[in-house]
C-alpha positions in Angstrom: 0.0 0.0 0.0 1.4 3.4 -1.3 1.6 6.0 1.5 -1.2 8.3 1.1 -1.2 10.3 4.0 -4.3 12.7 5.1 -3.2 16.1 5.3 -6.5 17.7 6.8 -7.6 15.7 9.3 -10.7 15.3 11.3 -10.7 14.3 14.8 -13.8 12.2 17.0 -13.5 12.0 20.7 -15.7 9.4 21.9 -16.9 10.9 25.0 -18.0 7.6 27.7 -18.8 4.8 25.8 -20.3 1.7 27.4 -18.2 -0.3 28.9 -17.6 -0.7 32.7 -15.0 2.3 33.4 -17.2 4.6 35.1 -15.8 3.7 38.6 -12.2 3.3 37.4 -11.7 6.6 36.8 -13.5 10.0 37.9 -13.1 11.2 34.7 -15.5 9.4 33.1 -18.4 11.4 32.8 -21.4 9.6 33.8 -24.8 12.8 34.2 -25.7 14.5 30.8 -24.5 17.5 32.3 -21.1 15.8 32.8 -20.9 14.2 29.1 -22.0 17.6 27.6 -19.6 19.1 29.5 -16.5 16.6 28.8 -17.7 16.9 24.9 -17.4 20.9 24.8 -14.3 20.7 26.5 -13.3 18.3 24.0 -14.6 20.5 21.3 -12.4 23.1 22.6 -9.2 21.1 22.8 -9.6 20.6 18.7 -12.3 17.8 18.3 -14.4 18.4 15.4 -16.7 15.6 16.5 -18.4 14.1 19.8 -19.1 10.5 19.6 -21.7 10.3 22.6 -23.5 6.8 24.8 -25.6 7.8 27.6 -25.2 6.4 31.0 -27.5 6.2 34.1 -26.6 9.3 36.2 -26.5 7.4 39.5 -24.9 3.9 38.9 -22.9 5.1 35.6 -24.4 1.9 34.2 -24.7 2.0 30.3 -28.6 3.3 29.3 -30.8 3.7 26.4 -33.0 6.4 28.0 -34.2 9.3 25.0 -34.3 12.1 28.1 -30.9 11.8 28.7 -29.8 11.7 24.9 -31.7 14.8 24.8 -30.8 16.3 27.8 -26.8 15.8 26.1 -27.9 17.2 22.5 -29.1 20.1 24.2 -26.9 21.5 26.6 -23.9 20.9 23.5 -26.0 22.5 20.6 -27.3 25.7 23.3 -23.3 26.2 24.1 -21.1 28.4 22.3 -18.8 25.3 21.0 -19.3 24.9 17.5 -19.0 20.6 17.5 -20.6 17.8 15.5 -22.6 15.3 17.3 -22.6 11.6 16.8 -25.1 9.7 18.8 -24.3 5.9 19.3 -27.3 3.5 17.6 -25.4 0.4 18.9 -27.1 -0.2 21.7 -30.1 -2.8 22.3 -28.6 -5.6 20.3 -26.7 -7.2 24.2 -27.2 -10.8 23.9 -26.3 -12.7 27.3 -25.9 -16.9 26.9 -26.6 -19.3 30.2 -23.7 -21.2 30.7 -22.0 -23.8 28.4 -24.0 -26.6 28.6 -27.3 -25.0 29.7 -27.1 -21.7 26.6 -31.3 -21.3 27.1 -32.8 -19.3 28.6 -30.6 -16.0 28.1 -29.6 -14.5 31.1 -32.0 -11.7 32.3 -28.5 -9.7 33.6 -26.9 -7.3 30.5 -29.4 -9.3 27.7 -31.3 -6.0 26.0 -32.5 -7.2 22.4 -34.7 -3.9 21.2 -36.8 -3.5 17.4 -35.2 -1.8 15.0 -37.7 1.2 15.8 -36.4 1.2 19.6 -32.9 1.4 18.7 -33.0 4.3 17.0 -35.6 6.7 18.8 -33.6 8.7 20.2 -32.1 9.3 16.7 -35.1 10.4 16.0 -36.3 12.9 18.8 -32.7 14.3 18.5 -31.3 14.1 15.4 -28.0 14.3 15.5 -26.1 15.0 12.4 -23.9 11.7 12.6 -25.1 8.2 14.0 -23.6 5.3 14.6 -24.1 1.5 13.1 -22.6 -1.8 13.9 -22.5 -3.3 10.7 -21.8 -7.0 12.5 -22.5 -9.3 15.0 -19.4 -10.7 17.2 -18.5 -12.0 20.1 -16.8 -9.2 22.7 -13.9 -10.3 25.7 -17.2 -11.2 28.0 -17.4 -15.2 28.1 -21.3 -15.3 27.0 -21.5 -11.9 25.9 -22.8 -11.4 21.7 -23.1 -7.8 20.1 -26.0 -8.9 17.8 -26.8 -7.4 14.8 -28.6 -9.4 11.9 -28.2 -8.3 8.5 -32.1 -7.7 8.8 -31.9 -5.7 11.7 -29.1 -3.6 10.0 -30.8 -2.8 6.6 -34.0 -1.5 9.0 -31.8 0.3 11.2 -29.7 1.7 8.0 -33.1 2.9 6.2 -34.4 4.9 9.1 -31.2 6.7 9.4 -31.2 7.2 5.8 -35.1 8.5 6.0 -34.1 10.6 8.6 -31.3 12.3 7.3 -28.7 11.1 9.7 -25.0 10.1 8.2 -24.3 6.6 9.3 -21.2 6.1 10.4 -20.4 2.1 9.8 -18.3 1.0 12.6 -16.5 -2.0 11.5 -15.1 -4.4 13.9 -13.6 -6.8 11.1 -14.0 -7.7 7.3 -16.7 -8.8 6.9 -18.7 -5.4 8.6 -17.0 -3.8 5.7 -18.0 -6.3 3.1 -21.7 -5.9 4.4 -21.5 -2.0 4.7 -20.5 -2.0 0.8 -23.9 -4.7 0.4 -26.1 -2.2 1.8 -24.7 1.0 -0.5 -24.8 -0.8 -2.9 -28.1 -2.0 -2.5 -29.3 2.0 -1.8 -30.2 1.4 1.9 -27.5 3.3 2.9 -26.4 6.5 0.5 -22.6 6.8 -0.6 -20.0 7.6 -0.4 -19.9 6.3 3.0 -18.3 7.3 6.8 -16.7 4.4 8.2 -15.0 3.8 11.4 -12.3 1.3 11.8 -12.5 -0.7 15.2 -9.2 -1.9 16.3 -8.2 -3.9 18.8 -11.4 -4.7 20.2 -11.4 -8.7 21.9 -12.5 -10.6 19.8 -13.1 -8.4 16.4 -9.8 -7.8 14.5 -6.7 -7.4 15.7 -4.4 -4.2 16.0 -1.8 -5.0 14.2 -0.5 -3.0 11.3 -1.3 -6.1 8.6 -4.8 -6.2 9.8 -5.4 -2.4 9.8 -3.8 -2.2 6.7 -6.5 -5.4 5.2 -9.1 -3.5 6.5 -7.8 0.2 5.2 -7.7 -1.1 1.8 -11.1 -2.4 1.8 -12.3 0.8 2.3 -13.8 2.3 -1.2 -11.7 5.1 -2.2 -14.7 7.7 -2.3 -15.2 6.5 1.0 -14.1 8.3 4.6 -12.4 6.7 7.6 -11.6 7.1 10.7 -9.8 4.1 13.1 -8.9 4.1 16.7 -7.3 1.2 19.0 -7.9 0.1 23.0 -5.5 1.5 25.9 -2.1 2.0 25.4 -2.3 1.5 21.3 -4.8 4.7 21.3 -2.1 7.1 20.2 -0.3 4.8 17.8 -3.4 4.6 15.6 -3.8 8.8 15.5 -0.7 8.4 13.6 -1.3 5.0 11.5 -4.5 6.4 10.8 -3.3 9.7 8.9 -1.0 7.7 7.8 -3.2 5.0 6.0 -5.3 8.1 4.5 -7.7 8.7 7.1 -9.0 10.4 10.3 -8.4 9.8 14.1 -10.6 9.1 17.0 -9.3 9.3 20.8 -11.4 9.6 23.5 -11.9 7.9 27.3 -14.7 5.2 25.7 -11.3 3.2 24.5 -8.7 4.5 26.5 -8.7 5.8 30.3 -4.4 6.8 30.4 -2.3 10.1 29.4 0.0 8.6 30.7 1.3 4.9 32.9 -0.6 6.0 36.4 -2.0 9.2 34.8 -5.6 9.3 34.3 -6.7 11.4 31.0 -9.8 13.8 30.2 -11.2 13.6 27.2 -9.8 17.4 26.4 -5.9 15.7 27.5 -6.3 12.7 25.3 -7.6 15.4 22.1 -5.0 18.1 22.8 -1.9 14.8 22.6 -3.8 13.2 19.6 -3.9 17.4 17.6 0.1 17.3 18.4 0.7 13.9 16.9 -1.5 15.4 13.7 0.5 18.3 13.7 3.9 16.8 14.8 3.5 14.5 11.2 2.8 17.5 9.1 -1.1 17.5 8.7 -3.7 20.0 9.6 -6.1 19.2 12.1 -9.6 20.9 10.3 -12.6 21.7 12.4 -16.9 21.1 12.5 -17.7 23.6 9.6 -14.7 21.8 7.0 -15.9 18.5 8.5 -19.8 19.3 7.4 -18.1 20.4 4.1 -16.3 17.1 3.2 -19.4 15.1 4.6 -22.6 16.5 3.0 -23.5 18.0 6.7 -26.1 19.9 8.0 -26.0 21.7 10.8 -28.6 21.5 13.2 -30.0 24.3 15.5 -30.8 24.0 19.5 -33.9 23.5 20.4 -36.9 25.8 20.0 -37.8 27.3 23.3 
């Protein structure tokens, strides 16, 4: 593969996620008021887009809950940050297995299967100008845990978004997503040329290394636009492979909670190191209004009062 570096380069911090961080560091935020806040500072630090999950403001506990999706949209549209919001979709699709030799019934604790409808109503009620969508099932690091997402389930999920005017962006966790991404533009459900995310790292989708990045970079149409992040300690290496490879960067404490070994990050930290390893390489780190530019955006306005 030729090196065809990016030279203006978007970045995505990915705000909270949902995985089980919230009480390992106090930087995770876990109220709206807290994620909106951690997205505008992130905003600030040179983040052109907020990649945002919702949690449960007590417990911290991943949640599906429209009010608090709303709650977020609206305290980051009503400030005076200028940012892009990208909503997660990937949520009701948990799929929780009894043990080995007794699979059935699935366990009542973290299974939440929602419709198609479900999964993106808060889209919906809030629409943000970017979504997000799992374009695959797979198995995750949990021993009974499976992210499911049936090619039927995606196609509805993919049409609404489309219907609604929402840019998907395709978060693939291994080859095949990407094969089935390209299935569904082709097939018009989704409209091209597409976002995609590349998911590295992630136990057990594909692997971080460079030869696997590099499979899964070249798979990506050429009209197309990616992003790719890793896990941990790898988080910073992939701002750089990614420009690198020809595409954009995500950081962000849903993948990675360290600045530093024994140094917790903020989201705003973790954005400021990943703009001087964009810079440091000789590209130009571009912000919300070029972003909207290259990806057919439109920007929404706050809520009517």
């Amino acid at each position: 593969m030729p090196l065809a570096m990016t030279r203006e380069v978007f970045i995505t911090c990915a705000v909270t996620g949902s995985g089980a961080t919230q009480d390992r560091s106090p930087h995770v935020p876990r109220s709206p008021v807290q994620i909106a806040a951690s997205a505008i500072e992130a905003a600030r630090a040179g983040a052109a887009i907020v990649h945002c999950h919702v949690r449960d403001p007590d417990t911290g506990a991943p949640s599906r809950e429209p009010a608090l999706y709303r709650e977020v949209t609206d305290r980051i549209r009503e400030s005076e940050v200028d940012v892009i919001l990208n909503l997660t979709a990937g949520m009701g699709g948990d799929m929780v297995f009894g043990p080995s030799e007794r699979p059935l019934p699935l366990s009542e604790k973290g299974t939440d299967m929602a419709g198609a409808a479900e999964r993106v109503r808060h889209i919906a009620e809030c629409l943000p100008e970017i979504c997000t969508l799992d374009c695959g099932t797979m198995n995750f690091a949990e021993a009974d845990y499976v992210m499911t997402n049936t090619p039927g389930m995606l196609r509805a999920m993919g049409a609404m978004m489309t219907e609604l005017g929402v840019k998907p962006e395709i978060e693939a966790f291994d080859t095949g997503h990407l094969w089935f991404a390209k299935e569904v533009v082709k097939e018009g459900v989704l409209k091209g040329p597409a976002l995609v995310q590349l998911c590295m790292g992630v136990p057990w989708g594909a692997p971080d290394d460079l030869n696997t990045f590099l499979a899964m970079a070249n798979n990506v149409p050429d009209d197309w636009t990616f992003s790719a992040f890793s896990l941990g300690r790898n988080q910073m290496a992939y701002a750089a492979a990614a420009v690198l490879a020809g595409g954009h960067v995500r950081v962000g404490l849903e993948d990675n909670l360290w600045l530093g070994k024994g140094v917790l990050a903020t989201n705003a930290q973790l954005v400021e190191r990943a703009v001087g390893i964009v810079e440091g390489i000789g590209a130009k780190v571009i912000g919300p209004a070029a972003v909207r530019d290259k990806l057919g955006l439109v920007k929404r306005a706050p809520k009517a009062v």
